[in-house]
C-alpha positions as CSV (number, residue, x, y, z in Angstrom):
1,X,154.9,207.6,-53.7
2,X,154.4,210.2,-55.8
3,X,150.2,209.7,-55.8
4,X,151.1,209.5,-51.8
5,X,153.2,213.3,-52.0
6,X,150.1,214.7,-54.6
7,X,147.2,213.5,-52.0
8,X,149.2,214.8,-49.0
9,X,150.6,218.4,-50.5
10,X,154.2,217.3,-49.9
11,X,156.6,219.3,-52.4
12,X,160.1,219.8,-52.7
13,X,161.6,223.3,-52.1
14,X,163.2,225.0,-55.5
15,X,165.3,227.7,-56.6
16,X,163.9,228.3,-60.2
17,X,166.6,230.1,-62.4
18,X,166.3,231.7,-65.3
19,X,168.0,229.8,-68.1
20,X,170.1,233.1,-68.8
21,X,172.0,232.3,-64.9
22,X,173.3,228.8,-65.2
23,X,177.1,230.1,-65.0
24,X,175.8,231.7,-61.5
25,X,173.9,228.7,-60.7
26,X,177.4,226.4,-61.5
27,X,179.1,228.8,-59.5
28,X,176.9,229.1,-56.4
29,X,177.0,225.0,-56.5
30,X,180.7,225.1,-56.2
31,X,180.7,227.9,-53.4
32,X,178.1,225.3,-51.9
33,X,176.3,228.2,-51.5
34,X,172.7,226.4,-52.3
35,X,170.1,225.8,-49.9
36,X,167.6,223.8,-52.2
37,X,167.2,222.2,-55.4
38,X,168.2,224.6,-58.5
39,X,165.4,224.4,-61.5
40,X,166.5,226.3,-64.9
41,X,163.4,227.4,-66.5
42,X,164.0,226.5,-70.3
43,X,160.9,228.3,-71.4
44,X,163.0,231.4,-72.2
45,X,165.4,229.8,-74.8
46,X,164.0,230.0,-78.4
C-alpha cells in the first residue's frame, strides 16, 4: 500500500507543531477543534 500511495502521490494532510505547542495541540484535540492529523516536530528539543 504504501509503494501503491508513493507511485500515485497520495499523502495524508498534517498539522506540523512545533514541539514547544503540545499543551495547545492537547487542548485543541479536546475542543475537537482539529481538522487533520497533528505531527510534533521533535527536531527542536535538545
Amino acid at each position: 500500500m504504501l509503494d501503491f500511495c508513493a507511485a500515485e502521490g497520495i499523502t495524508a494532510d498534517i498539522e506540523l507543531l512545533p514541539s514547544a505547542e503540545v499543551n495547545d495541540a492537547l487542548a485543541r484535540l479536546g475542543r475537537n477543534d482539529v481538522h487533520y492529523r497533528f505531527v510534533l516536530d521533535m527536531s527542536d528539543l535538545d
